[in-house]
C-alpha positions as CSV (number, residue, x, y, z in Angstrom):
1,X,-19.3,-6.3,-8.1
2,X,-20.2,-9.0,-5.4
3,X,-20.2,-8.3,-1.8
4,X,-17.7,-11.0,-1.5
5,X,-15.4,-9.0,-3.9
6,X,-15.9,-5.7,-2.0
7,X,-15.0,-7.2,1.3
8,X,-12.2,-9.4,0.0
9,X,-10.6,-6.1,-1.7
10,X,-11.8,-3.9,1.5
11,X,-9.2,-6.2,3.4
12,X,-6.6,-6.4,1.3
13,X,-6.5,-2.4,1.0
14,X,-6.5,-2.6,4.6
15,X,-3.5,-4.6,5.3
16,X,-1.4,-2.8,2.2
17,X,-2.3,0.1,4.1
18,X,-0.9,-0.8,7.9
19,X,2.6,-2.4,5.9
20,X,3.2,1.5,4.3
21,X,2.4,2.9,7.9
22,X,4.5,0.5,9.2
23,X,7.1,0.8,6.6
24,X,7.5,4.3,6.6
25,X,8.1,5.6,10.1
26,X,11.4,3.6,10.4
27,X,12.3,5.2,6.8
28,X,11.1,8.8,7.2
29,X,12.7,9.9,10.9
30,X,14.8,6.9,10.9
31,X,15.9,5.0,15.0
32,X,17.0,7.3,18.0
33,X,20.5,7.4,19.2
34,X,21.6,6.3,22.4
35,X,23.2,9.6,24.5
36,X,25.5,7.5,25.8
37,X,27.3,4.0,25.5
38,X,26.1,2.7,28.8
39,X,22.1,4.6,28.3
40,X,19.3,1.7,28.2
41,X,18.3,1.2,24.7
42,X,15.1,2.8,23.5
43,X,12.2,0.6,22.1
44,X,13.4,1.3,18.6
45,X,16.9,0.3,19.1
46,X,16.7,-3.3,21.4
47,X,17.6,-6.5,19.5
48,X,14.2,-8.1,21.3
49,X,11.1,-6.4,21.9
50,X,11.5,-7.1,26.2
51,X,15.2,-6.0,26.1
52,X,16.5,-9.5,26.8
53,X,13.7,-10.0,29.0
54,X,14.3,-7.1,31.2
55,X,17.6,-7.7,31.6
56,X,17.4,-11.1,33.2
57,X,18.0,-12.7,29.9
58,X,22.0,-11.7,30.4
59,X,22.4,-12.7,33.8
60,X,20.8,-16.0,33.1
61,X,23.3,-16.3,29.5
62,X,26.3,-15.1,31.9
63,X,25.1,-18.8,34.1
64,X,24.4,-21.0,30.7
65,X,20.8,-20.3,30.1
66,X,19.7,-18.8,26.9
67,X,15.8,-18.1,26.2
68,X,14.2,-17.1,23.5
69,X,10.5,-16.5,21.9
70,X,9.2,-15.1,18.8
71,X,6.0,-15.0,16.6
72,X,5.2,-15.3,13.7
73,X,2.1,-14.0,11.7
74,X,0.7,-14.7,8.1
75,X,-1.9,-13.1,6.3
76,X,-2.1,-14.6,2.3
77,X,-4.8,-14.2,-0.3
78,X,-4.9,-15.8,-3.8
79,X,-6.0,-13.4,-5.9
80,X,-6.4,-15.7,-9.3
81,X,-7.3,-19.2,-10.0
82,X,-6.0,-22.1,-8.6
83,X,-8.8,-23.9,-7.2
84,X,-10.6,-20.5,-6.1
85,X,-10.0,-17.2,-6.0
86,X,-10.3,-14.4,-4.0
87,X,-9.8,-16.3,-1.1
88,X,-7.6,-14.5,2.0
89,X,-6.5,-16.6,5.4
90,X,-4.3,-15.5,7.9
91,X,-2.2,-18.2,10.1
92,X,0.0,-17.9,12.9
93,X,2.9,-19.3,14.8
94,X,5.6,-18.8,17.8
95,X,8.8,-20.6,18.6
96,X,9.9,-20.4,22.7
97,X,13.6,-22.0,22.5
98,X,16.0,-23.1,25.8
99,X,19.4,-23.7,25.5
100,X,21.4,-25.4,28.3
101,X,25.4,-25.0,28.4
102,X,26.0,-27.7,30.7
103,X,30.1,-26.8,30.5
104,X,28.9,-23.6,32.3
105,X,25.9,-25.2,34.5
106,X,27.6,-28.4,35.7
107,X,31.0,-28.8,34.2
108,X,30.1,-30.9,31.2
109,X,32.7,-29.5,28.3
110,X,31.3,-29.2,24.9
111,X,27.7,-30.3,26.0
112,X,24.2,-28.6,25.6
113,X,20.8,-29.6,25.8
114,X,17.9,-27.5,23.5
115,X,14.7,-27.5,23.6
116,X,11.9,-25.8,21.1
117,X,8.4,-25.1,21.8
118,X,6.0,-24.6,19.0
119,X,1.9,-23.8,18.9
120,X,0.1,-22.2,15.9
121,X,-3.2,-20.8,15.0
122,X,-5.1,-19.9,12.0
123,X,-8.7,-18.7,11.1
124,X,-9.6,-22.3,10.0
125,X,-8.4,-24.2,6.7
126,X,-5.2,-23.0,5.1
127,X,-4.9,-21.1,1.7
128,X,-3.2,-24.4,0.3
129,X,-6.1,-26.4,1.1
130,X,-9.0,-23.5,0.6
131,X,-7.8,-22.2,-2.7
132,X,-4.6,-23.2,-4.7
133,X,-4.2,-27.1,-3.7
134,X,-0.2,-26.8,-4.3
135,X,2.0,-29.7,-4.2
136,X,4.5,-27.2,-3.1
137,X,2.7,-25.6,-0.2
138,X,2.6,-21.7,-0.6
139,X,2.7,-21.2,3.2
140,X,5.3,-23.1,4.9
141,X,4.5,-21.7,8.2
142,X,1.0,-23.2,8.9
143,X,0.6,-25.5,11.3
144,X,-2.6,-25.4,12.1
145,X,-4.6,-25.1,15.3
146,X,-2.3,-26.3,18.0
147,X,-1.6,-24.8,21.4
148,X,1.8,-26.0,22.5
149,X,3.6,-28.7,21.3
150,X,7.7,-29.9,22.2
151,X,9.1,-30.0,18.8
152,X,12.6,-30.9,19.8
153,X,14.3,-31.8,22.8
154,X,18.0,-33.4,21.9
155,X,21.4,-33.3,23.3
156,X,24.8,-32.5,21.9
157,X,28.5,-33.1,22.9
158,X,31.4,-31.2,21.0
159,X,34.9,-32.9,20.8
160,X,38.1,-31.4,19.0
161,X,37.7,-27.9,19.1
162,X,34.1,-28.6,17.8
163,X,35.1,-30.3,14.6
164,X,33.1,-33.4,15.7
165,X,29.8,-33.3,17.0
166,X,27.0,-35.8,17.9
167,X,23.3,-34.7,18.8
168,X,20.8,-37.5,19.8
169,X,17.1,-37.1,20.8
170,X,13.9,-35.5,19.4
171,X,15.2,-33.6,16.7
172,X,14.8,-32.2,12.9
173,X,16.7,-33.5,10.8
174,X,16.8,-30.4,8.4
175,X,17.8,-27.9,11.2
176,X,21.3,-29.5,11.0
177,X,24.9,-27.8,12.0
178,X,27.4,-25.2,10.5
179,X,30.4,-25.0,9.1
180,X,32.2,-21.7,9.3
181,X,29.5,-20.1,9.7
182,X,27.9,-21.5,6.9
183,X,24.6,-23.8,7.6
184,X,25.2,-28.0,6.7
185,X,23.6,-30.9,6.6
186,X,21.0,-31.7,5.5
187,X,19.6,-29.8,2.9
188,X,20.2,-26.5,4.6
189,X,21.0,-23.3,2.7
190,X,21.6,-19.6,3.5
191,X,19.1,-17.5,1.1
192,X,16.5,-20.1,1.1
193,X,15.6,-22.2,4.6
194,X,13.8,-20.4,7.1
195,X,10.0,-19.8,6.5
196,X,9.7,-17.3,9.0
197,X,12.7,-15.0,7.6
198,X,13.1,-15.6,3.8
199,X,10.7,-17.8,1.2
200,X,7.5,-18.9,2.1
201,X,6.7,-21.1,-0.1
202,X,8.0,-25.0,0.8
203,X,9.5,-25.7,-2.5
204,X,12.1,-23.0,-1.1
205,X,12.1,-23.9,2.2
206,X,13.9,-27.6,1.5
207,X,14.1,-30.0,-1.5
208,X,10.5,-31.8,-1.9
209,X,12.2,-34.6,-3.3
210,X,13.5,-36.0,0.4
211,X,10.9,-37.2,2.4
212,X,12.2,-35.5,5.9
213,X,10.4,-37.2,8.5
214,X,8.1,-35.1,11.2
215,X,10.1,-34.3,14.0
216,X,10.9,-37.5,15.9
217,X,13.5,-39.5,17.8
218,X,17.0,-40.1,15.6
219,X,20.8,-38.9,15.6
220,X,22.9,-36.9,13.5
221,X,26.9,-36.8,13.9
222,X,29.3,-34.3,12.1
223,X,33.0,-34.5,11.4
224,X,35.2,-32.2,9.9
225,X,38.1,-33.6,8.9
226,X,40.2,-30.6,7.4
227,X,38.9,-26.8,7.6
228,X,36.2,-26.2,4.7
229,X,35.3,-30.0,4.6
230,X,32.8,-31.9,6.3
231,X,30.6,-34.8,6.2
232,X,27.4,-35.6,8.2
233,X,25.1,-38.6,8.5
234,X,21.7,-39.0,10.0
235,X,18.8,-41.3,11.3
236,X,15.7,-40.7,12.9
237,X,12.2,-42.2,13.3
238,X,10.5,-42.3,9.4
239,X,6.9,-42.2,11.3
240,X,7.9,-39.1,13.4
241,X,5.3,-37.1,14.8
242,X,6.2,-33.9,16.3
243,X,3.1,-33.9,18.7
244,X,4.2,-36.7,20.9
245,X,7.3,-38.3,22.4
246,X,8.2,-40.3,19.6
247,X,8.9,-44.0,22.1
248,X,5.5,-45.4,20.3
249,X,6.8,-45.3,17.2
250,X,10.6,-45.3,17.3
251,X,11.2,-48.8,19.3
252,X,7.8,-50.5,17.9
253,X,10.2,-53.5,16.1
254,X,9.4,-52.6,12.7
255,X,13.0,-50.8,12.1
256,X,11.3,-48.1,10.1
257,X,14.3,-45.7,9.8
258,X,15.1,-42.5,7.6
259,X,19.1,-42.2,6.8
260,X,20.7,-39.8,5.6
261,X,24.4,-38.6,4.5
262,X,26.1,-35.5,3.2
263,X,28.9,-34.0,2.6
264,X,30.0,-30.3,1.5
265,X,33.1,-28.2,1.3
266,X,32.4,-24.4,2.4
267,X,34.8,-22.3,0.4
268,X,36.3,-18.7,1.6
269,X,36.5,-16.6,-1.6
270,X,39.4,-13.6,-0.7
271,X,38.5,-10.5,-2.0
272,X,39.2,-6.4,-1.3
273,X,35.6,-6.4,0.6
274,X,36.4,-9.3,2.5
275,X,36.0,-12.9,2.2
276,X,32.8,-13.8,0.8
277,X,31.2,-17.2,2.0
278,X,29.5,-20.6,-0.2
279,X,28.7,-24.3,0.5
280,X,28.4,-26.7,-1.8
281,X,26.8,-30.0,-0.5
282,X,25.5,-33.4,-2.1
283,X,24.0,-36.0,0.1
284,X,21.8,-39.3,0.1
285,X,19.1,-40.3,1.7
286,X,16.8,-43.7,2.0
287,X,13.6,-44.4,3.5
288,X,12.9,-47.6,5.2
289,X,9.2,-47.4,5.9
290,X,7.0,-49.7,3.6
291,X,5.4,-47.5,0.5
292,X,2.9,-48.4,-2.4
293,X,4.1,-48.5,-6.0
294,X,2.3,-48.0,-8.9
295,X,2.5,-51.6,-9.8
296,X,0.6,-52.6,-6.9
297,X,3.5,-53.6,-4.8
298,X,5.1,-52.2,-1.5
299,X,8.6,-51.3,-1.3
300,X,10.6,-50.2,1.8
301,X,14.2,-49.1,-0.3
302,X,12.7,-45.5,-1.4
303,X,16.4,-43.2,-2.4
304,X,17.1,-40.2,-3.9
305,X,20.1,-37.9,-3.9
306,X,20.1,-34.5,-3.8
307,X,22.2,-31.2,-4.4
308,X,22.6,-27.6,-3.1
309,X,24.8,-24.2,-3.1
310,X,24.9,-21.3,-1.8
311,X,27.3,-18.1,-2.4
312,X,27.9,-14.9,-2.0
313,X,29.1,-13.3,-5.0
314,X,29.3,-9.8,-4.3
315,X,30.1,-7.4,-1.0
316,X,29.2,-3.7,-1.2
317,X,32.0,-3.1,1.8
318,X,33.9,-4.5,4.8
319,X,32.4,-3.4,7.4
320,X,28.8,-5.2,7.0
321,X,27.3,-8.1,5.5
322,X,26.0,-6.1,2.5
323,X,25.7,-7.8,-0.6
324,X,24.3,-10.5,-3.6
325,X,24.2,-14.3,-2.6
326,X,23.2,-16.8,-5.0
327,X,21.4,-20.0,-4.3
328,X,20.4,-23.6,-5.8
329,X,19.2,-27.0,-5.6
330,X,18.4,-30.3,-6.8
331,X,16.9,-33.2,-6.4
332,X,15.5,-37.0,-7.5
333,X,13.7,-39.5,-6.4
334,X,12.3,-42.9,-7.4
335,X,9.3,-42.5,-9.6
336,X,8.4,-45.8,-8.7
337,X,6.7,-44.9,-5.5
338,X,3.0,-43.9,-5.5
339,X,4.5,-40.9,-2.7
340,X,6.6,-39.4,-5.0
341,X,5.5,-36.5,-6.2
342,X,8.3,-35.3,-8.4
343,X,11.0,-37.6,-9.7
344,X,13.3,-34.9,-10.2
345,X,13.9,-31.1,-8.9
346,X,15.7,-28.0,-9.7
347,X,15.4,-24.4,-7.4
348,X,17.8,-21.1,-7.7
349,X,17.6,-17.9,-6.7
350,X,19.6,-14.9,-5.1
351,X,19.4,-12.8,-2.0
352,X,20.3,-9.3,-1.6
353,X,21.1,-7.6,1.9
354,X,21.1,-3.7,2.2
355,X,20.0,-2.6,-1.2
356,X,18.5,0.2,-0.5
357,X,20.6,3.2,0.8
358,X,20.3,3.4,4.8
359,X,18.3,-0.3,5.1
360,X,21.1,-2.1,5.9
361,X,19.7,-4.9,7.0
362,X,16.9,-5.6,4.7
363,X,16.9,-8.4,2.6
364,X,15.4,-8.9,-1.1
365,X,15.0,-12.3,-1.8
366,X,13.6,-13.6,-5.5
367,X,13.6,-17.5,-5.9
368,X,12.1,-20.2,-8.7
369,X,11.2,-23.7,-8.5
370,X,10.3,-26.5,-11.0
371,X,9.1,-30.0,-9.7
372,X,8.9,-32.6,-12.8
373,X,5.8,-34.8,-11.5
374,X,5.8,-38.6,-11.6
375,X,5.2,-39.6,-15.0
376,X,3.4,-42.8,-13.1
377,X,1.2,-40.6,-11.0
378,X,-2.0,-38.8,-12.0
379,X,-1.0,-36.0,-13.0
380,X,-2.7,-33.6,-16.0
381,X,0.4,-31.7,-16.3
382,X,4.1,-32.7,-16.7
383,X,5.4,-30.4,-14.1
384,X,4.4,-27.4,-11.4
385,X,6.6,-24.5,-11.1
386,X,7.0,-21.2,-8.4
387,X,8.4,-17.9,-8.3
388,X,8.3,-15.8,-5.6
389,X,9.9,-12.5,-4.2
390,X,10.1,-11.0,-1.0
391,X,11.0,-7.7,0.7
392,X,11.8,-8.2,4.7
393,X,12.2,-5.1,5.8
394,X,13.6,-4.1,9.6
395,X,11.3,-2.2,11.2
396,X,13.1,-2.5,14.4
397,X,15.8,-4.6,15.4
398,X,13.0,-6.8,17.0
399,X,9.9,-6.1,14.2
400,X,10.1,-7.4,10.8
401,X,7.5,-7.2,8.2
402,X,7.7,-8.9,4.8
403,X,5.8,-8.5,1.5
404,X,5.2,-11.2,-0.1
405,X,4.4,-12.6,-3.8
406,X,3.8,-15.9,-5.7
407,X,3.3,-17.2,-9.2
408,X,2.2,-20.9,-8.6
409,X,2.2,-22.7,-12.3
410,X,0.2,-25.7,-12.6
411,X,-0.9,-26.3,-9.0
412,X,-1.2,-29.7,-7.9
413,X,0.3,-31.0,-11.1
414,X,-2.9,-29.9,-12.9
415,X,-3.6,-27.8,-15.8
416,X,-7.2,-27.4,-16.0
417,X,-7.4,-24.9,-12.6
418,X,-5.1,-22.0,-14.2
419,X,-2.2,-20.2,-12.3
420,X,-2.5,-19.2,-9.0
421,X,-1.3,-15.2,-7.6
422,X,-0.9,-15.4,-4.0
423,X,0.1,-11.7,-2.6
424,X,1.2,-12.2,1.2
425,X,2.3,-10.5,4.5
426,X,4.3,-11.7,7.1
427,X,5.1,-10.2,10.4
428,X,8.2,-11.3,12.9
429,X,8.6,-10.3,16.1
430,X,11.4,-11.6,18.2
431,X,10.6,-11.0,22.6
């Protein structure tokens, strides 16, 4: 066996081992007790790893301020084929948000002002780009080698008991609002949105069939009209970038827009455990900015439509949020444009919380997605596929560190590399 081979497995054992370390003190003598209701909290029992930052982080709540930071680390290998094999990177991230309530800080009812911070590191090229060339992406959290960059910095004002709600500024359109409780517009969905909690790869992150623009300048307004009802509309800069301010691109006169509109209905299903959550969305979008087509044209009218659920089906009790939640998605867009990678979509999966006697609060998460590529594009196969499955387990209320696996089919819409294993670890830690 190579050197190469001996150090790549070398590594791997290496990190299995430090997740069953990890793992297993939590599970074998379990988190202190606090001696009394009022006692400080111990390290094993604070919701953030600096206890609310000392302390000061509920006195500055109490006056309107809320701040919070945590981090993010990835460490993937592919472990066969794609475009190379035995190939490990590691990637990081961190997300430092503000949250004004200007009702509280000057009087302004219903208003807030939020801010996100984001940097990122990594040791050099991604595992997409180093070794399994996905369409998909099989690491939705890279971003890279970037210090600090202001992702979003928007305003929002509340009116009728918060049924309707307008945000303007730098924003994403994907991180949307809720309705009871339940995440909306656009494209949002319980078990399968957050890269840094559940699925890693993009495919089950959001629909690849919407082109979401990078962060940029736009405006998003919600209205729910009856309780369980809602419908949402958006528009924001199509040539976004996250890294600057977005004025160069947003008022430049060429009226380069991204729209989009949903609407959903989030359901309360009664039951003896309680009631037990869905949504249940469809939406349109269109893309003003100029693309090629595969007839040698340029068109700026680039639409699709798109789909999604969620549910939870099944509640092990009242008193938690134990239980089975389902999920799905779909999507098409028009296979006339060279950018399109897929002209239609399909994604499911299910989530479970607390299946494992005394862990509560860890989540099981197992997800598949199918992308039917362009039949105009060049493309060797007819399709690429994912499943992947997770394990986050709570370490602390503040530490949580997730296994991670990956069956890419067809990578990058070709057949000739062979299917890609990508084993994974990811590491959250909330300050």
């Amino acid at each position: 066996m190579s050197n190469m081979h001996n150090s790549f497995r070398q590594k791997w054992t290496k990190c299995g081992t430090i997740f069953v370390f990890l793992l297993g003190v939590p599970l074998a003598f379990g988190q202190p007790a606090d001696e009394s209701p009022d006692a400080e909290r111990s390290l094993w029992q604070r919701e953030t790893l600096t206890n609310n930052w000392f302390g000061l982080g509920r006195r500055l709540e109490q006056n309107g301020i809320s701040v919070g930071l945590g981090l993010t680390e990835v460490y993937q290998a592919n472990l066969r084929d794609g475009t190379e094999s035995d190939v490990a990177r590691q990637s990081g991230s961190y997300d430092l948000e503000l949250r004004l309530d200007l009702e509280t800080l000057a009087g302004l009812r219903g208003a807030t002002v939020y801010a996100l911070a984001e940097g990122s590191w990594s040791g050099g090229a991604g595992l997409e780009s180093a070794a399994v060339d996905s369409l998909f992406g099989v690491n939705d959290d890279f971003g890279g080698e970037r210090s600090i960059d202001v992702t979003e910095l928007w305003f929002e004002q509340h009116w009728m008991n918060d049924r309707l709600r307008l945000r303007m500024g730098k924003l994403d359109l994907s991180g949307g609002f809720e309705c009871r409780g339940c995440p909306a517009s656009f494209d949002a969905n319980q078990y399968a949105n957050d890269e840094t909690a559940q699925f890693l790869n993009g495919a089950l992150v959001n629909n690849p069939t919407i082109p979401f623009p990078d962060n940029g300048l736009g405006m998003m307004l919600y209205f729910s009209p009856l309780p369980g009802w809602y419908a949402s509309a958006g528009a924001a800069d199509a040539k976004g970038d996250a890294r600057t301010t977005g004025f160069d691109t947003a008022f430049d006169g060429d009226h380069d827009y991204f729209y989009i509109c949903e609407t959903g209905i989030v359901p309360l299903i009664r039951t003896d455990k309680g009631p037990m959550p869905g949504s249940y969305r469809i939406g349109v979008w269109h893309d003003r900015q100029p693309k090629s087509e595969w007839n040698g044209g340029s068109d700026d009218s680039d639409t699709g439509f798109y789909a999604s659920f969620d549910q939870l089906v099944y509640r092990e009790n009242t008193e938690d949020k134990q239980g089975l939640g389902l999920f799905g998605r779909l999507g098409w867009g028009d296979d006339d444009i060279q950018a399109n990678s897929f002209d239609s979509f399909i994604s499911g999966g299910m989530q479970y919380t607390g299946l494992l006697p005394e862990r509560e609060e860890d989540k099981l998460g197992i997800g598949f997605a199918y992308g039917n590529t362009n039949d105009k594009g060049a493309f060797s196969a007819n399709y690429e596929n994912v499943v992947e499955a997770y394990y986050n387990a709570e370490l602390t209320p503040w530490l949580r560190v997730t296994p991670d696996v990956q069956w890419v089919s067809n990578p990058g819409g070709a057949d000739a590399g062979g299917d890609a294993l990508i084993c994974g670890l990811r590491a959250q830690v909330t300050f």
